[in-house]
C-alpha positions in Angstrom: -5.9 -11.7 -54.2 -2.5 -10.9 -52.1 -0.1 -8.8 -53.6 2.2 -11.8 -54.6 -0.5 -13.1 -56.6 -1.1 -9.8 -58.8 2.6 -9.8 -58.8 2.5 -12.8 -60.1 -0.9 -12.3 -62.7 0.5 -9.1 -64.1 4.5 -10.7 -64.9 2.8 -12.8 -67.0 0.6 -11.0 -69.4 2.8 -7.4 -69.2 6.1 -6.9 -71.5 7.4 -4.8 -69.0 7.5 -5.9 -65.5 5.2 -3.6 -62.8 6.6 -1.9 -60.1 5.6 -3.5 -56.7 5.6 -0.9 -53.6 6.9 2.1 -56.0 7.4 5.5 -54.5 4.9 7.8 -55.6 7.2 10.4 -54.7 9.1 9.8 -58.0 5.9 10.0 -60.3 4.9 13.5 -58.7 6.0 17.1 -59.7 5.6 17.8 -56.0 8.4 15.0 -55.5 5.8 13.9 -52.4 4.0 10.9 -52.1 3.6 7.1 -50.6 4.5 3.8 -52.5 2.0 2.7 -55.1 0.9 -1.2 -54.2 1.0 -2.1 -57.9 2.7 0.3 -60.8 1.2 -1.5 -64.4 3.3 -0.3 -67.5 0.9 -1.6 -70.3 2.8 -1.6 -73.7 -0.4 -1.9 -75.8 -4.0 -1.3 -76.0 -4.5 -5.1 -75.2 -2.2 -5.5 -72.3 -4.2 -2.6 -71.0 -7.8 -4.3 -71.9 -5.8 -7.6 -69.3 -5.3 -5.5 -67.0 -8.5 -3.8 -66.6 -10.5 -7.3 -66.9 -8.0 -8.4 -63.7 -8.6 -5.4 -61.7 -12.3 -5.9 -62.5 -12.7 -9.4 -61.7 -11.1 -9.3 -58.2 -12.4 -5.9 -57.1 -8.8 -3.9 -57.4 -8.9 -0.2 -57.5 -7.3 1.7 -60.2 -5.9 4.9 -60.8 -4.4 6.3 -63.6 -1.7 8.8 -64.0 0.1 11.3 -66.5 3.0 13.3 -65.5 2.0 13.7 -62.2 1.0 17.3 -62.3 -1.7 19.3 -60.1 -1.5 15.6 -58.1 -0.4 15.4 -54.2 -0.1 11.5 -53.4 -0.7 10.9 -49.2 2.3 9.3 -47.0 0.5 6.4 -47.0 0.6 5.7 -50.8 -2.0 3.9 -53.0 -3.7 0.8 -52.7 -4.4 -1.2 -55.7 -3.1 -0.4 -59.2 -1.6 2.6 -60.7 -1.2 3.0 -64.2 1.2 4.9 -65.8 0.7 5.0 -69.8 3.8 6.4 -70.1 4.9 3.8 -72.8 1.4 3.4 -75.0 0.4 6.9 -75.2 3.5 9.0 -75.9 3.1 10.0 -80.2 2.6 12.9 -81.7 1.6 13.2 -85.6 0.3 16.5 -86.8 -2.6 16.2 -89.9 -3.2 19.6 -91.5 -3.5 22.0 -88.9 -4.5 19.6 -86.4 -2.0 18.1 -83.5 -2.5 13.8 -82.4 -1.0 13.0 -79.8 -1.3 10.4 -77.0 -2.3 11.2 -73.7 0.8 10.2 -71.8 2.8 13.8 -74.4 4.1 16.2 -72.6 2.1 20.0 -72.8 5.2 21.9 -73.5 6.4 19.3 -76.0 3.4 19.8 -77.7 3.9 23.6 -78.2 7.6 23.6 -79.6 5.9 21.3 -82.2 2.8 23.6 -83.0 5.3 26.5 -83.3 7.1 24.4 -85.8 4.8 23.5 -87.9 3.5 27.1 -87.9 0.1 26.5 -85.8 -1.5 28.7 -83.3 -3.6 28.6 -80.3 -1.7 26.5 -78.0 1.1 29.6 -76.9 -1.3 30.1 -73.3 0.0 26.2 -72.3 4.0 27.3 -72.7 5.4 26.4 -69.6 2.1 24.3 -68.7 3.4 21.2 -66.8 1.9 17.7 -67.4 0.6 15.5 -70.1 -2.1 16.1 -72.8 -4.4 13.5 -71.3 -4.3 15.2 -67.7 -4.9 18.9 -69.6 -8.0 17.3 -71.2 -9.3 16.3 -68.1 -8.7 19.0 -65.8 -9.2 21.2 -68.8 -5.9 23.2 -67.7 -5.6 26.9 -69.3 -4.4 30.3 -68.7 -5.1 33.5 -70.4 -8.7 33.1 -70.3 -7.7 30.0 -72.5 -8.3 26.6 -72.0 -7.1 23.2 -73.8 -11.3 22.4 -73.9 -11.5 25.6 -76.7 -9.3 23.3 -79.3 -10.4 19.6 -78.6 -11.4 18.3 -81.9 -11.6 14.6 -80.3 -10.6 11.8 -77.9 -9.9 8.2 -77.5 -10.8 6.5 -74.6 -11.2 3.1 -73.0 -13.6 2.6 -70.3 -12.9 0.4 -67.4 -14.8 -2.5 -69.0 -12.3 -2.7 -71.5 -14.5 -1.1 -74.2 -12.6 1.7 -76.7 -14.4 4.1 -78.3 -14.1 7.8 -79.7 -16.0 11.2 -78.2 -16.0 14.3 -80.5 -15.2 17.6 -78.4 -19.1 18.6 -78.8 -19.9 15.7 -76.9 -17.9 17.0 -74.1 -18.6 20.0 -71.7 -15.6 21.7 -69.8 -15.5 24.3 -67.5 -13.5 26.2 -65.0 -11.1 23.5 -64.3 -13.4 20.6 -65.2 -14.2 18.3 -67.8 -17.2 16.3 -67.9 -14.9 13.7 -68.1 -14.1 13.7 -64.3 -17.8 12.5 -63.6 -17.0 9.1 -65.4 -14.6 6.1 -65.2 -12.9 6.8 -68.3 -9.1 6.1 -69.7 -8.1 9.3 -72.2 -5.8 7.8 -74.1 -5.6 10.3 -77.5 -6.5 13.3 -78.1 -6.8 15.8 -81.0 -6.4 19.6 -81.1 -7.2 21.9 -84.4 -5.3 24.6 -84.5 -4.6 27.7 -86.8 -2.2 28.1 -89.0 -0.3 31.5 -88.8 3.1 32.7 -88.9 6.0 30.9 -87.3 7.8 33.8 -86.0 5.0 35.7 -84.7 3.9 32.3 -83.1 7.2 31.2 -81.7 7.6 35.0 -79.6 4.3 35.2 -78.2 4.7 31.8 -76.5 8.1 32.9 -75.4 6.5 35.7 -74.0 4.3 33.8 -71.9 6.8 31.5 -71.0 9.0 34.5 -69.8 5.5 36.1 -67.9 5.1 32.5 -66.1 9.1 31.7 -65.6 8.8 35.4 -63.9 5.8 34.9 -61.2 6.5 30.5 -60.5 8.5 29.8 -57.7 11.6 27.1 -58.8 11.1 24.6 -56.4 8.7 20.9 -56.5 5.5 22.0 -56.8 2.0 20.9 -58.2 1.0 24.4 -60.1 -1.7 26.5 -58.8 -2.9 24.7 -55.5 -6.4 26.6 -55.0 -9.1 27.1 -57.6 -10.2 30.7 -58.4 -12.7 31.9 -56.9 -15.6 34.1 -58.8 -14.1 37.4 -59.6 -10.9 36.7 -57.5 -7.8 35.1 -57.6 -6.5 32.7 -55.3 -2.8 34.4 -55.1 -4.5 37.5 -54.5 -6.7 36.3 -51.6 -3.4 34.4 -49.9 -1.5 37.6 -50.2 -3.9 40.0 -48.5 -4.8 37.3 -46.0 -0.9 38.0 -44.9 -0.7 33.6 -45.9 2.1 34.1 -47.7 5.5 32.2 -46.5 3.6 30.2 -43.9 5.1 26.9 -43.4 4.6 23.4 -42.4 7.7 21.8 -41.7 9.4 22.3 -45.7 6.0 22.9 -47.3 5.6 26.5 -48.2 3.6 29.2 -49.3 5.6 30.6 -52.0 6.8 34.4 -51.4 7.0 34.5 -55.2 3.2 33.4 -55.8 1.0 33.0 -53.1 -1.2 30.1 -55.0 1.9 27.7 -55.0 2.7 25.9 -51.6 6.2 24.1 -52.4 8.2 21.6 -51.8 11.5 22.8 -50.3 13.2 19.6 -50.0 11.9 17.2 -47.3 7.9 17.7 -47.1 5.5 15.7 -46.4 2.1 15.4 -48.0 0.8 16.0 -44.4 2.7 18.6 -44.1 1.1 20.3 -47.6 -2.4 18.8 -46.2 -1.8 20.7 -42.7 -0.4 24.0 -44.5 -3.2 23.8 -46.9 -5.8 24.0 -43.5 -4.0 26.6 -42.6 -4.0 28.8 -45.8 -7.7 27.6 -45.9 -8.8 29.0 -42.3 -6.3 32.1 -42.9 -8.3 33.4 -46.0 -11.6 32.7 -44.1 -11.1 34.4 -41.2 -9.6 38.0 -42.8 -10.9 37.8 -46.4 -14.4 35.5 -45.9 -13.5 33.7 -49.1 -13.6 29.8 -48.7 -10.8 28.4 -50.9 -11.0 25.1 -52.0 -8.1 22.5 -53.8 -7.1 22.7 -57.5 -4.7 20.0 -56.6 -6.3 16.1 -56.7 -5.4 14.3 -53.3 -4.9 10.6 -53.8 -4.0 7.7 -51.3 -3.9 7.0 -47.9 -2.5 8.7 -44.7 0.2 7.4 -42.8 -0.4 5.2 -39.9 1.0 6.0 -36.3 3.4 3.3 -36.4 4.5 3.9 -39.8 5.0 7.6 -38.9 7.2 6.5 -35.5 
């Protein structure tokens, strides 16, 4: 089906008209990436049901996106449809000591509201960027914490169409991983049970984090930690005493500040991030025998020659 056609398909069963040929780069904390073909804004569960039958039926890939954290989009851009569930997913209610949410709510959102209502548990995510569904997934943490610790439940839609619930036993997380990343699944809720403690003593250890991570992260487009960890080391700490820090490819950077974050510093490329990330990768091998490999998920397609010259 041509991209006039979906145009077409998707105007009339969406409220809100998709995006044809949107700049990734706008969706991305890295502010780097290609034009998505198709960017779908579903307004309901059902509009997102049509759209998943129309993606299904003609063979369209899909790919589904938060706020664009720990996410480097190629030049290129991404075929098919994008997703954004900006509009469908972004509540909050809090039940007891528990937070709902859709999956589309911002992290640090999420912890201003647990330290008003008094909860605990959620200080290691202030200053955490992205969305709760993206946490869940990548099971994001810090402080030998992770957001897989307090998942109660999910709601999730598969690409079939189907909705259906998962409790957090039937899910497995680890270092950066869910086992949701092994299946073609839509997190669209989520809910965290928390503790309830005192407000104040809440509200200044999650300032104190935020202060701690404010301290050490670089202020320029980035997509948070760019290597995982490896066993027993840290990935900042390997860059550094590989001498990788401040190498650059064309205005993506190794951070001075913290040697996992390769920046943005106004004009990069994502093959410039892709080349520096080589780079960093062969650096750390060669003096510190440690094979690093991406935190970040690459999407997309490169660049051709033409549409480089």
């Amino acid at each position: 089906m041509s991209l006039l056609k979906w145009k077409e398909k998707l105007l009339s069963v969406l409220s809100r008209p998709p995006a044809v040929e949107e700049p990734m780069w706008k969706h991305t904390s890295m502010r780097i990436g290609g034009p998505a073909e198709i960017m779908a804004f579903p307004q309901s569960i059902n509009e997102l049901r049509i759209v998943l039958e129309l993606a299904a039926v003609n063979n369209v890939p899909l790919f589904v996106i938060g706020q664009g954290t720990n996410l480097l989009v190629k030049d290129g851009g991404v075929r098919g449809i994008v997703l954004n569930l900006v509009d469908m997913s972004y509540y909050s209610y809090f039940e007891k000591s528990s937070i709902r949410a859709g999956a589309s709510v911002k992290l640090t959102y999420l912890v201003k509201e647990a330290i008003r209502f008094g909860l605990r548990g959620l200080e290691f995510a202030s200053g955490i960027p992205g969305s709760l569904g993206g946490a869940i997934y990548m099971n994001a943490g810090a402080y030998n914490k992770s957001i897989g610790q307090l998942v109660s439940r999910i709601k999730l839609m598969d690409y079939e169409g189907n909705f259906f619930e998962r409790t957090g036993s039937e899910l497995v997380f680890g270092y950066r991983w869910s086992s949701l990343q092994e299946e073609k699944l839509i997190i669209l809720e989520g809910v965290l049970d928390l503790i309830p403690g005192e407000r104040e003593e809440i509200r200044r250890y999650a300032e104190q984090i935020l202060q701690e991570r404010q301290e050490k992260h670089p202020n320029f487009p980035s997509a948070g930690s760019f290597f995982r960890n490896p066993p027993g080391k840290t990935a900042g700490y390997l860059i550094e005493k590989a001498g990788a820090k401040g190498f650059a490819v064309g205005d993506a950077q190794v951070s001075m500040q913290h040697g996992n974050f390769i920046i943005n510093k106004g004009e990069a490329t994502a093959e410039d991030v892709l080349n520096l990330m080589e780079m960093v990768k062969e650096k750390v091998k060669s003096v510190m025998n440690v094979e690093l490999e991406p935190e970040v998920r690459i999407i997309g397609e490169n660049c051709t020659k033409q549409e480089r010259d």
